[in-house]
C-alpha positions in Angstrom: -146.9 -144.9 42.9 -147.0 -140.9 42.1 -143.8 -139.1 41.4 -143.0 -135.4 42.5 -144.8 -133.9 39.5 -148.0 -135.6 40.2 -147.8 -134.9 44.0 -147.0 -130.8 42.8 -150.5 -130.8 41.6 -152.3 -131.3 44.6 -151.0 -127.9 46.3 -150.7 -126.4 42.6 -152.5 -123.4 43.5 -149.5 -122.7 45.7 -147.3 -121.3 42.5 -150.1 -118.7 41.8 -148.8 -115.7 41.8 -145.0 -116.6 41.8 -142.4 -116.1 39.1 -142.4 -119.8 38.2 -139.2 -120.7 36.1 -138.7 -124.4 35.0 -135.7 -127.1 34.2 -136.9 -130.1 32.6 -136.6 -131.8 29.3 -139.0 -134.3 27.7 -139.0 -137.2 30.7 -140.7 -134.6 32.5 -144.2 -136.9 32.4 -146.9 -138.0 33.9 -148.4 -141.6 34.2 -150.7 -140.3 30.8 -147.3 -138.7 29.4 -148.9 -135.5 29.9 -145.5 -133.1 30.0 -145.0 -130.6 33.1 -145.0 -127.7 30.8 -148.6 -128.8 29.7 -150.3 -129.2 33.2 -149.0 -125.8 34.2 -150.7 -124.2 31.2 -153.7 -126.1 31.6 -153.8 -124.9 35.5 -153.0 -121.7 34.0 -149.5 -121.3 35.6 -147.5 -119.0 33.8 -144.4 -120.5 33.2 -141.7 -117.3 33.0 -137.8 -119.5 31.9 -137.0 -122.5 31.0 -133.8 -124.2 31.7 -132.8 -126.6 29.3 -130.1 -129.3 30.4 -127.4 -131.2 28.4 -129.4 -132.6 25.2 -132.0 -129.7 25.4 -135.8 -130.0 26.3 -136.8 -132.1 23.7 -133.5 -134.5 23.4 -132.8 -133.9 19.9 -129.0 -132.8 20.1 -126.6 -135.7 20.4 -123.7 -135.6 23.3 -121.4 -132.1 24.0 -123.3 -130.7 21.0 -124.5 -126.7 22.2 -127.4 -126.3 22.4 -129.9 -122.9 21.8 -132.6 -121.5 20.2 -135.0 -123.9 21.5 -138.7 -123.0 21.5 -141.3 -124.2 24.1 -144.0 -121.9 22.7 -144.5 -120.7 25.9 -141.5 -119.9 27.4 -138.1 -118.4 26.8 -135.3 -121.4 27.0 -132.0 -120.7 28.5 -129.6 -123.5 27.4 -127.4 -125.1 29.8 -125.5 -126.8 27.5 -123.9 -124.4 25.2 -120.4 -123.6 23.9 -118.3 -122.6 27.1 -118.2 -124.2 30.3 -119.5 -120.9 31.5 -123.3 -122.1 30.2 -123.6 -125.1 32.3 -124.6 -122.9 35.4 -127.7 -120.4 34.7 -126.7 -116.2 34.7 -127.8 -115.5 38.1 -129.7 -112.5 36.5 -131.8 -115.3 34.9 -132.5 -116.9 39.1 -132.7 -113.8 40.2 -136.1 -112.4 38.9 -137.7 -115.9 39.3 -139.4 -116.8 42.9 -139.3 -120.6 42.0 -137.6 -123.1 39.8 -139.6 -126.5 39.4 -137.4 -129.2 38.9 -137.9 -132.3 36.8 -135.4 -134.3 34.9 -134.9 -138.2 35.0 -131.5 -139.2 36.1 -130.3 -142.9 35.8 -128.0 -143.3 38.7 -124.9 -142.7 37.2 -122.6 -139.8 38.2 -121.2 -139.6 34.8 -124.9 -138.9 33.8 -124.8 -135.0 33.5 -128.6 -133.8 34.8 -127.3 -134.7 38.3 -124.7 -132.1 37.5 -126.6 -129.2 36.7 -129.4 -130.0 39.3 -125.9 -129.1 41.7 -124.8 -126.0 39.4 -128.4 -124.7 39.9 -128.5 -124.7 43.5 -125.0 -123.2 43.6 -126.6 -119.9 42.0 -129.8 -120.3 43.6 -127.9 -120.1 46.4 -126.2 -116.6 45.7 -129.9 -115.6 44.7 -132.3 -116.6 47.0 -134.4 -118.2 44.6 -136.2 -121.3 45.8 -135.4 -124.6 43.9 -138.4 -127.2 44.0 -137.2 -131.1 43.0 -139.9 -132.9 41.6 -138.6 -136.3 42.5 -138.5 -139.4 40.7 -137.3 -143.2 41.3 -133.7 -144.0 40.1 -134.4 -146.3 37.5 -131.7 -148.8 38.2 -132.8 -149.1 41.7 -131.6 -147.0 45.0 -129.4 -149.6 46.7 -126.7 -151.0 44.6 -123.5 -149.0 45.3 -120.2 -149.2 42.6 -117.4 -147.3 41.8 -115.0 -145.0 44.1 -115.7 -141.5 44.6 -114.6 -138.3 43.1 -111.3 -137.0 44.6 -110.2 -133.2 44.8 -108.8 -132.2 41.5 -110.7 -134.2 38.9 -114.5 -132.6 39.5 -115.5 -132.2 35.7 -119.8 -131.9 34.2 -119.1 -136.2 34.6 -117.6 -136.2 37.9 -119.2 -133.1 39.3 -119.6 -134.1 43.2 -118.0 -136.1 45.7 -120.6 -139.0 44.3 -120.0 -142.6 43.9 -119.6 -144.1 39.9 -123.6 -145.9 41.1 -124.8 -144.0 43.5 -128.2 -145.3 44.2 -129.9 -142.6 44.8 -132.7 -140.0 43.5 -132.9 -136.6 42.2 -134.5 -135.6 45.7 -132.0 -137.8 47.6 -129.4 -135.6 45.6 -130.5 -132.4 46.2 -130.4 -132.7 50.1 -127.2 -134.4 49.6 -126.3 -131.2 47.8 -127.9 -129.5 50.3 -126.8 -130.7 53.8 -123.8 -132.5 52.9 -122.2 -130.0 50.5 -123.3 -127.4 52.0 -125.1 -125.9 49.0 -127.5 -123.9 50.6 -130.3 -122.7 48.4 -134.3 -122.7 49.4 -134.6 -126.0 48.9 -137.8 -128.0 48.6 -138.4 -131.9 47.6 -141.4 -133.4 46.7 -140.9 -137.0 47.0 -142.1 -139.9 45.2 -145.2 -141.9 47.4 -145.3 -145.4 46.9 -141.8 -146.5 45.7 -139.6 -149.4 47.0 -135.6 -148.5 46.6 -134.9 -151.8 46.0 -137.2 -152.1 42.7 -136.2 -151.1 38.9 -138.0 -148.5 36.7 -139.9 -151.9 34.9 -140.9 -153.1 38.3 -143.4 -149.6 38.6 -145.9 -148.3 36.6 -144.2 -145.5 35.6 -143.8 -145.1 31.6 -140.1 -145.2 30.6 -139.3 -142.4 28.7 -135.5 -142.5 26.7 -133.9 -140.2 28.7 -131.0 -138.8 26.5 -130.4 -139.6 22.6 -128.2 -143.0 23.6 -130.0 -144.2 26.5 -132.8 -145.8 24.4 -133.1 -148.8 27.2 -133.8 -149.7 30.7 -131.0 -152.3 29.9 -128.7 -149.4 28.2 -129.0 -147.8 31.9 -128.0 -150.7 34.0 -124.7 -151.1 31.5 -123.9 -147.4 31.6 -121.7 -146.8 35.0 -119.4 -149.3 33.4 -119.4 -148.8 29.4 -119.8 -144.9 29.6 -115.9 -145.4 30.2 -115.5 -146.7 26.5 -115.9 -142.9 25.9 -112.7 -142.1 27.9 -110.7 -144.6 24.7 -110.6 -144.1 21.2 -112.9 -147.1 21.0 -116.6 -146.8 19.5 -118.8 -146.9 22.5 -121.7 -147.8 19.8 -122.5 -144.3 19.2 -124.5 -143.5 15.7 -126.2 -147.5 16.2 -129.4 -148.4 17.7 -127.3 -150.4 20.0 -124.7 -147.3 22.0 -123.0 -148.3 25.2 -124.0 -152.4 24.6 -121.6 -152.3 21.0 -117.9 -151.1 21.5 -115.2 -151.8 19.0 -113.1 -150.3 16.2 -111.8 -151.0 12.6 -108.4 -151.9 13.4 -109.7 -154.6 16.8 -109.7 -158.7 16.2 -113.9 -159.3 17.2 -112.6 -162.7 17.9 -109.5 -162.0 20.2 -111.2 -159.0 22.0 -114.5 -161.4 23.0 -112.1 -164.4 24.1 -109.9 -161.7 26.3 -113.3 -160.2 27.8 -114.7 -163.4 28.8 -111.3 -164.8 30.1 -111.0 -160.9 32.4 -114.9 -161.5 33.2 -113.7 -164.7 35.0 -110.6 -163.6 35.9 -112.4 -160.9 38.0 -115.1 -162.7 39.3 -117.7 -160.8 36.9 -121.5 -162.0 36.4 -124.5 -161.0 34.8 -123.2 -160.5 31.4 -122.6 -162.3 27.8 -120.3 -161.1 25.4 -121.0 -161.8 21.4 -118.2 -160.7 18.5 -120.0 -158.3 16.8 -119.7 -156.3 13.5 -121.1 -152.7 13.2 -120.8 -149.6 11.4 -121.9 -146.2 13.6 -123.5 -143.4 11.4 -121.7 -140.3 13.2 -119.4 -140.0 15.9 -116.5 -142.2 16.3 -115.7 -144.4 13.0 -118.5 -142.8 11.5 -119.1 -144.4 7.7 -116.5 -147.5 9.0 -116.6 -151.1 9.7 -115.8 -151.8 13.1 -115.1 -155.3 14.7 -115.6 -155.6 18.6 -118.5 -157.2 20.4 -122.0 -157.2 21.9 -122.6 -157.2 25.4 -125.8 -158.7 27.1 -127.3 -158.0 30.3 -128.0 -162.1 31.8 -128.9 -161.3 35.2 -128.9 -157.4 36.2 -128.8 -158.3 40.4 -125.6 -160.1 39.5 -124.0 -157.5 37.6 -121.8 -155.4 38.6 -121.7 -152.6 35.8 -118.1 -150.9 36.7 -116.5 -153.6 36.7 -117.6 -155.0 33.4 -116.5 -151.1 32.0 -113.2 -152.4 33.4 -113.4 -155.9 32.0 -113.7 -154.6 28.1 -111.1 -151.7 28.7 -108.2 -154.3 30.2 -109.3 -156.4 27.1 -108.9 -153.9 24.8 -105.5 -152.7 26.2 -104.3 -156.5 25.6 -106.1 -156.9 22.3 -104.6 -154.6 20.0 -101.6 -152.6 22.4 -100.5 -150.6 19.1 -103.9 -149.1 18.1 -105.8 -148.7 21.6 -105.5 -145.2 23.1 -107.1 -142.8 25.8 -109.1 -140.1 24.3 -106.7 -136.9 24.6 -109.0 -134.3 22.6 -111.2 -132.1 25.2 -113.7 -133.8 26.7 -117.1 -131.8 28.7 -114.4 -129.1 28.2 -111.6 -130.0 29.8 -108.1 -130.5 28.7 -106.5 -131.9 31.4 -107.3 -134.5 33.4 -107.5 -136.5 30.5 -111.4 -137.9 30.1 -110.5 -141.5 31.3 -109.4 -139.5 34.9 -112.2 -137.5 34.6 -114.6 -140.1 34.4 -113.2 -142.5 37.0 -112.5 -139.5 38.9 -109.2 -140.1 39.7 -105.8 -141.4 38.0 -106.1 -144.7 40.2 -108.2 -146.8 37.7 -106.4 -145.9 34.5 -102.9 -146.4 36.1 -104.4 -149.6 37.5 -105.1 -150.9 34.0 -102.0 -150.0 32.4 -100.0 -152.0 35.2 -102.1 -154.6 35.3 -103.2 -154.7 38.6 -106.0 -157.5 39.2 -109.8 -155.7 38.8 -110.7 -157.3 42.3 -108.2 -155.6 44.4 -108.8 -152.1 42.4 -112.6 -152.7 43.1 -112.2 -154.2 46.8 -110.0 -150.7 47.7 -112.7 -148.4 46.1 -115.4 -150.3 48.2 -113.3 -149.4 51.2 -112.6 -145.8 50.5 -116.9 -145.8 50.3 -117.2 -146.2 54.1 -117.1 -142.3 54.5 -119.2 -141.4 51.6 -121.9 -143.7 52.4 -122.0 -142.9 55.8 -123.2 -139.0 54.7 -125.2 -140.9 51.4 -127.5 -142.7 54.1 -128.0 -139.1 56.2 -130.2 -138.1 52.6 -132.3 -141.3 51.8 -135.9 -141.0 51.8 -137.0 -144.2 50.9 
């Protein structure tokens, strides 16, 4: 299979002469790992800006840490990912005197996931600009059919929850755009060049495609498939396994029983009908972030059998746990979170109050997950107008 990148350089003469701006970081590769930034210098394509997303081009700054003074030796970098909400959409100045903005970042199929985000925020300027935005796609790594989660309702959009998206939404950067696009209503110069040659129904290990980490924390294609359901750990003030070589697949804290917490996860796994996963009582001390320097006592969670799993609803499994576990410690993050203040980051995430009141009043996981399927009909109805593949 090719992705968009490789497909841009059979018509590459096309950008000569344009004002060619770029938004990628480091997954921007080729089969060889040759970077985008590389092939247009070697096809001697002047590259004029380059927009940076959350993490910056090379992936060195850890999560809602600003970003700047990047260097590309080729290139001036504008940072979309700096101190005020404000940076996450480009100056239109900065579309204005480009003529097209190549775009390649790999997204894993999570809304929370922020490139998705700022692939939207983009075309929102473009829009006011004229500037033409050009998605190089790619496949979604955790394959484009499985569909979890509710979608976003009016009044909690946040950088995790920018769009009306579901939690998984099963589709590509390309598949987002026109979403964007014709759904939204976001109506820049759009252009997609698709993938040739990929299956929706196959995983980023089932292609030849090299798998590139692609933030600081999502060192695994296993790290991805867990992601739409323990990326809520960072709504609590429980370790989501942040500053281990294990984030998003350890959660815990120094005050949790390891043993309690696994026997209450695996009795809410059956409980709610969950499959796919193991859950091991696990002991670890994160380097930064959350407990940084402390012992914390929790678990391990392994992926069994990834068609199986349904990774929201194991999110919820470990949260209800935890809320049962140790009732006097556990709390929802408060602090400002992708700045925000209010929702609180749980909301934010989940896109609603729904789930977190859910959990608090102990309303079964199945009939919380059952109504979000439900409320899907309408959003999947408009998804499937934008599928390629």
């Amino acid at each position: 299979m090719r992705t968009g990148l490789e497909r841009l350089f059979d018509k590459v003469d096309d950008l000569r002469g344009k004002r060619v701006g770029v938004a990628c970081n480091h997954t921007a590769v080729d089969h060889d790992l040759d970077h985008l930034l590389d092939r247009l210098r070697a096809a001697d394509i002047p590259v004029k800006r380059v927009f940076a997303p959350e993490h910056g081009v090379h992936a060195t700054a850890q999560d809602m840490i600003s970003v700047d003074g990047e260097d590309t030796s080729e290139a001036a970098v504008v940072s979309l990912y700096g101190k005020t909400v404000d940076t996450l959409r480009p100056r239109p100045e900065l579309l204005a005197d480009l003529d097209v903005v190549l775009f390649d970042i790999q997204d894993i199929g999570s809304r929370y996931y922020t490139y998705q985000a700022t692939l939207g925020y983009m075309m929102e300027v473009a829009a006011g600009t004229g500037t033409k935005m050009v998605v190089l796609d790619r496949p979604n790594p955790i394959d484009g059919v499985s569909l979890e989660g509710n979608v976003v309702e009016p009044g909690f959009e946040s950088f995790v929850s920018a769009y009306p998206l579901a939690v998984r939404h099963g589709m590509t950067m390309g598949e987002l755009a026109r979403y964007f696009h014709g759904v939204l209503g976001i109506r820049c110069p759009l252009e997609v060049i698709d993938c040739e040659g990929w299956d929706r129904r196959t995983w980023a290990d089932q292609t030849d495609l090299p798998w590139v980490f692609p933030s600081p924390n999502m060192p695994t294609l296993e790290t991805a498939t867990i992601y739409p359901g323990m990326c809520l750990i960072e709504g609590t003030n429980l370790s989501e396994g942040r500053g281990t070589t294990r984030p998003f697949h350890l959660v815990g804290a120094p005050w949790l029983d390891a043993a309690e917490f696994m026997r209450l996860c695996r009795l809410g796994a059956v409980d709610a009908g969950l499959e796919g996963v193991a859950f091991r009582a696990a002991t670890f001390e994160p380097r930064f972030q959350k407990f940084a320097g402390q012992v914390c006592h929790g678990l391990e969670v392994f992926v069994t059998d990834r068609y199986r799993l349904d990774a929201l609803l194991l999110g919820l499994v470990v949260l209800e746990a935890a809320l049962r576990a140790a009732p006097a410690h556990f709390r929802w993050r408060t602090e400002t979170y992708e700045f925000v203040d209010d929702p609180i980051a749980i909301d934010l995430l989940l896109g609603s109050r729904e789930g977190r009141v859910a959990l608090e009043s102990r309303v079964s996981l199945r009939e919380l997950t059952g109504g979000w399927a439900a409320g899907r009909t309408e959003w999947e109805k408009a998804r499937k107008s934008c599928l390629v593949y």
